[in-house]
Backbone as XML, in Angstrom:
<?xml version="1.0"?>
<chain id="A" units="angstrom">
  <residue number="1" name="UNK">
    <atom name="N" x="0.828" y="-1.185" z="0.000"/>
    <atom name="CA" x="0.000" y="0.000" z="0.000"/>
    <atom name="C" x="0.871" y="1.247" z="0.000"/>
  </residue>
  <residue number="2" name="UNK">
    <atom name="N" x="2.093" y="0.829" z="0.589"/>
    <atom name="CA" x="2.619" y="2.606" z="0.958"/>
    <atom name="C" x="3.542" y="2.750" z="-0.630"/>
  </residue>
  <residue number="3" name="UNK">
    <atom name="N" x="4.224" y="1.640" z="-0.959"/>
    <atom name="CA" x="4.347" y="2.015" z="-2.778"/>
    <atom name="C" x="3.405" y="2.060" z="-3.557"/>
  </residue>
  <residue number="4" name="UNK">
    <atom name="N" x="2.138" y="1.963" z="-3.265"/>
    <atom name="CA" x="1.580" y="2.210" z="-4.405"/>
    <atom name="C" x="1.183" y="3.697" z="-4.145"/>
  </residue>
  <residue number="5" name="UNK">
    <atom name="N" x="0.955" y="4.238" z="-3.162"/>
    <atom name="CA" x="0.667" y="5.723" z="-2.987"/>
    <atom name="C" x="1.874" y="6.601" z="-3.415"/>
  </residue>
  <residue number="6" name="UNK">
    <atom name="N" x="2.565" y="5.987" z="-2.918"/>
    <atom name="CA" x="3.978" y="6.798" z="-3.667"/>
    <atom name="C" x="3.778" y="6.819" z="-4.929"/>
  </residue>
  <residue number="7" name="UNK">
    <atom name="N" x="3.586" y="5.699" z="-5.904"/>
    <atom name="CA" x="3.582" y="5.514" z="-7.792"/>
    <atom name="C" x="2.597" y="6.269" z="-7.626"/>
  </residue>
  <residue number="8" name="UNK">
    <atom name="N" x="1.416" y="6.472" z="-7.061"/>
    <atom name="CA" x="0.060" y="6.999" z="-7.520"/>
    <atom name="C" x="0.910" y="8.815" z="-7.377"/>
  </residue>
  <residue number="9" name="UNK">
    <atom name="N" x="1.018" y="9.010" z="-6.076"/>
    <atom name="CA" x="1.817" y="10.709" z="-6.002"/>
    <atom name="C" x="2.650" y="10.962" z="-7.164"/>
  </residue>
  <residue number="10" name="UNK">
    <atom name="N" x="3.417" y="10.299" z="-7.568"/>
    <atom name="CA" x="4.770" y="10.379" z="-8.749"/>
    <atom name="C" x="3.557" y="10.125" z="-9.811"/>
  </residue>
  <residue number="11" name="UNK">
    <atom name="N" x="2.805" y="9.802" z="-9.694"/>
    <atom name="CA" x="2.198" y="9.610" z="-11.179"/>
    <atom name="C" x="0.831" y="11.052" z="-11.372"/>
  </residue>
  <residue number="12" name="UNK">
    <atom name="N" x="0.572" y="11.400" z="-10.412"/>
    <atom name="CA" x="-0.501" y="12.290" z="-10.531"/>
    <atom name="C" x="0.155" y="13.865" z="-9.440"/>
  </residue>
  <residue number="13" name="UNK">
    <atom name="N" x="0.767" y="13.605" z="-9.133"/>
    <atom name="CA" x="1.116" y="14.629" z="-8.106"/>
    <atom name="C" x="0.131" y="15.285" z="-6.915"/>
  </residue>
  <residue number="14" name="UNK">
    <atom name="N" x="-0.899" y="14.003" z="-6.579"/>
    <atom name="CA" x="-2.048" y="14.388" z="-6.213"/>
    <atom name="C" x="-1.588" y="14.189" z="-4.477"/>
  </residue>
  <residue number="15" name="UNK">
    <atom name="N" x="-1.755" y="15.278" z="-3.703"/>
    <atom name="CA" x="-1.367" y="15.388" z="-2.662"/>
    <atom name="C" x="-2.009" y="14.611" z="-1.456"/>
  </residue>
  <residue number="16" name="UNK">
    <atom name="N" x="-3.488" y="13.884" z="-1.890"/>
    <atom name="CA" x="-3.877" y="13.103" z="-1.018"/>
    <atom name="C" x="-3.319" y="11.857" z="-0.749"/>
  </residue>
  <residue number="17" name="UNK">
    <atom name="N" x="-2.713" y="11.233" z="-2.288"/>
    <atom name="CA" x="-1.806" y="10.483" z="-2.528"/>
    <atom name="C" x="-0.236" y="10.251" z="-1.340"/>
  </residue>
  <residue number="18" name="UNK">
    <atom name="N" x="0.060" y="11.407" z="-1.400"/>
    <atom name="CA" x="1.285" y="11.904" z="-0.195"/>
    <atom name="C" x="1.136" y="11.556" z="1.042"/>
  </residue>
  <residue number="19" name="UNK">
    <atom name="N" x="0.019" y="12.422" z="1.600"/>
    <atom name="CA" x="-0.673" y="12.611" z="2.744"/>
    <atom name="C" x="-0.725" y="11.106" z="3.181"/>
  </residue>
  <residue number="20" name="UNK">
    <atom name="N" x="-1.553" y="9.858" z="2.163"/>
    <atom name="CA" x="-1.547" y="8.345" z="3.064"/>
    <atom name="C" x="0.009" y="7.985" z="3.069"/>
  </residue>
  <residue number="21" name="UNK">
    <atom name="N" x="1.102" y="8.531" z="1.954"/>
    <atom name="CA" x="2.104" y="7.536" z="1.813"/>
    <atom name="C" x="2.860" y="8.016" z="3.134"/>
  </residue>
  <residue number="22" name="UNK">
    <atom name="N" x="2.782" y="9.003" z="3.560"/>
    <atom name="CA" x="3.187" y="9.377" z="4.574"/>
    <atom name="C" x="2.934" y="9.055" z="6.575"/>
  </residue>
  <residue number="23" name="UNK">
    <atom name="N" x="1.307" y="8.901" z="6.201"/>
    <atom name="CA" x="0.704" y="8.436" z="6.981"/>
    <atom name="C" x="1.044" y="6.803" z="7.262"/>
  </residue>
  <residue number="24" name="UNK">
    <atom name="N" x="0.983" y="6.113" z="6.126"/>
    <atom name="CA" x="1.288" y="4.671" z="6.417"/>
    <atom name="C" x="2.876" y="4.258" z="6.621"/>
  </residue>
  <residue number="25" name="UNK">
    <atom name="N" x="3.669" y="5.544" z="6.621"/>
    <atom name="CA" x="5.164" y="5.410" z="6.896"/>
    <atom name="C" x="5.396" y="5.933" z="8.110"/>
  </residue>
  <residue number="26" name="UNK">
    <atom name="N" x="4.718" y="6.262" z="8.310"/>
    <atom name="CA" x="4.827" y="7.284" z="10.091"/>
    <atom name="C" x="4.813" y="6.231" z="10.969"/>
  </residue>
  <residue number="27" name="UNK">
    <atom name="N" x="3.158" y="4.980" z="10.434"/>
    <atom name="CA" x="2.739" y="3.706" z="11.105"/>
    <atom name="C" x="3.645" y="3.204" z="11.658"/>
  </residue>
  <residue number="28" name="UNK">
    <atom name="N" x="4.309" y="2.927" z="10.382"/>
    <atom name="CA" x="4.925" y="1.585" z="9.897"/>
    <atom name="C" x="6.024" y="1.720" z="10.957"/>
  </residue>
  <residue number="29" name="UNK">
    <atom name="N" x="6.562" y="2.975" z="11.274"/>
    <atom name="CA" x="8.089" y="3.562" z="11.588"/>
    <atom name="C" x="7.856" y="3.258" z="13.103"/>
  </residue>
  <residue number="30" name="UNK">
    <atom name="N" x="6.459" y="3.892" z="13.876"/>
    <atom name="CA" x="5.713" y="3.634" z="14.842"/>
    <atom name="C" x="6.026" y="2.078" z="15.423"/>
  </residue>
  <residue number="31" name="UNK">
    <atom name="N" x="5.055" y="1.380" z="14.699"/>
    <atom name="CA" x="5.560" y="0.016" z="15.020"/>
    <atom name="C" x="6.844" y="-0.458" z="14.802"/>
  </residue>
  <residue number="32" name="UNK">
    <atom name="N" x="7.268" y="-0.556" z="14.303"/>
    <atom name="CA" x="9.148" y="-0.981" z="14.160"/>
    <atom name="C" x="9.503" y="-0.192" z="15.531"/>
  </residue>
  <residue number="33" name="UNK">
    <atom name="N" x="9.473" y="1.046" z="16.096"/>
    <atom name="CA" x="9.990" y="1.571" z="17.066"/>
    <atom name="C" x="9.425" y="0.859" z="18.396"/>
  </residue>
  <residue number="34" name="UNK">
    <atom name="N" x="7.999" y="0.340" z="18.540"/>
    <atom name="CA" x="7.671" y="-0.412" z="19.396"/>
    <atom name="C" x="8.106" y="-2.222" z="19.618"/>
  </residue>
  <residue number="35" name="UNK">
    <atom name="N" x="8.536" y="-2.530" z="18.370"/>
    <atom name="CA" x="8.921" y="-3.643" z="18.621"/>
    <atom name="C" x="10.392" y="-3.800" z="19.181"/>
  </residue>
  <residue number="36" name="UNK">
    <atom name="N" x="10.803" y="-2.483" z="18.863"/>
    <atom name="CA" x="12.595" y="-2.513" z="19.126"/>
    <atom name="C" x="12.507" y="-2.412" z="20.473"/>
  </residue>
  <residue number="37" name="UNK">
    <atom name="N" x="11.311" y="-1.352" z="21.318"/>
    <atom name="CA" x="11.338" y="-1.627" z="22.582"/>
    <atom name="C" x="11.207" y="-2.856" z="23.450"/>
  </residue>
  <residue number="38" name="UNK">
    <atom name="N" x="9.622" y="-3.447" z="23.010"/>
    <atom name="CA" x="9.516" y="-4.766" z="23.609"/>
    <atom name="C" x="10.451" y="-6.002" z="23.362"/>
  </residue>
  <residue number="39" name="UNK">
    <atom name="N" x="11.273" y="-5.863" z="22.083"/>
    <atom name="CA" x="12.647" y="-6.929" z="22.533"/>
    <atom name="C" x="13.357" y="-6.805" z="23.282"/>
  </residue>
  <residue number="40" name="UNK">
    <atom name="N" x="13.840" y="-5.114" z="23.680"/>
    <atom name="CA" x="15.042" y="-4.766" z="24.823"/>
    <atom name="C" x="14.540" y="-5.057" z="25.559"/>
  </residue>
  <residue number="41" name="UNK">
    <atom name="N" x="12.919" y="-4.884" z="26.265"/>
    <atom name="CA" x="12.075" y="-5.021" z="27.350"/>
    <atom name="C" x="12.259" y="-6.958" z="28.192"/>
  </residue>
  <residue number="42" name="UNK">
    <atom name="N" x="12.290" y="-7.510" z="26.621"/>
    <atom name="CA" x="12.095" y="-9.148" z="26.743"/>
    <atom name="C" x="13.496" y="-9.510" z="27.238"/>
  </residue>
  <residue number="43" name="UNK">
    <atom name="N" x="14.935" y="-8.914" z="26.270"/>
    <atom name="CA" x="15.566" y="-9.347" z="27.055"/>
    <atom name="C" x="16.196" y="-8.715" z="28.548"/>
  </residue>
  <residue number="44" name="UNK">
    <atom name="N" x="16.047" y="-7.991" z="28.776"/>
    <atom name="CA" x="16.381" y="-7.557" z="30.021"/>
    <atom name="C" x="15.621" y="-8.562" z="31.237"/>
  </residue>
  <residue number="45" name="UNK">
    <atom name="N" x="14.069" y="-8.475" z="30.908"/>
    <atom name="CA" x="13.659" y="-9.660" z="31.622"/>
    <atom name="C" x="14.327" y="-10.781" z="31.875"/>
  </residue>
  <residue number="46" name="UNK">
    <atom name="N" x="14.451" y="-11.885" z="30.640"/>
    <atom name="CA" x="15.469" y="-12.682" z="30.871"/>
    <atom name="C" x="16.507" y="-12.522" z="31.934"/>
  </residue>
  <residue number="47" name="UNK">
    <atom name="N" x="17.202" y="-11.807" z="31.096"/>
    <atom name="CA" x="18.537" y="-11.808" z="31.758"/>
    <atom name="C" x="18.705" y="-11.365" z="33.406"/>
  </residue>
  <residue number="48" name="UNK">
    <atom name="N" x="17.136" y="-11.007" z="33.804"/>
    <atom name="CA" x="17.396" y="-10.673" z="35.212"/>
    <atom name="C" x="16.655" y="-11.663" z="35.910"/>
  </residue>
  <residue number="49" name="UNK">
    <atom name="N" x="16.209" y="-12.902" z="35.015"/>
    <atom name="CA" x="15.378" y="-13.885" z="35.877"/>
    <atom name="C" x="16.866" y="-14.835" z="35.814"/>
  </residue>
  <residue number="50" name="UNK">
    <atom name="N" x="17.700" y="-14.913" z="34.799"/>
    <atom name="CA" x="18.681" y="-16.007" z="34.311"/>
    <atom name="C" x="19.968" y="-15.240" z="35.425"/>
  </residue>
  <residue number="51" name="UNK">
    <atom name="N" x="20.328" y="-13.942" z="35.800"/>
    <atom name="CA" x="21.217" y="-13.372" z="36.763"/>
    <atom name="C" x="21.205" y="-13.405" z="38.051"/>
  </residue>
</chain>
């Protein structure tokens, strides 16, 4: 979805086009940043039940 809003923006220059590709990259960036937490989160756990 977020390349095709991009081809659709590059192809029409239509700014609503932008607006989702942007929106679904903000998400996307969102989650990736939450998962990077809950792994540090997971291992620290570990390592303080295994210490």
């Amino acid at each position: 979805m977020r390349d095709f809003s991009w081809n659709m923006f590059c192809a029409t220059g239509d700014v609503d086009a932008y607006m989702l590709y942007r929106e679904i990259s903000n998400g996307m960036s969102e989650q990736l940043d939450g998962d990077e937490e809950n792994s540090a989160l997971e291992a620290d756990m570990v390592s303080e039940h295994l210490g």
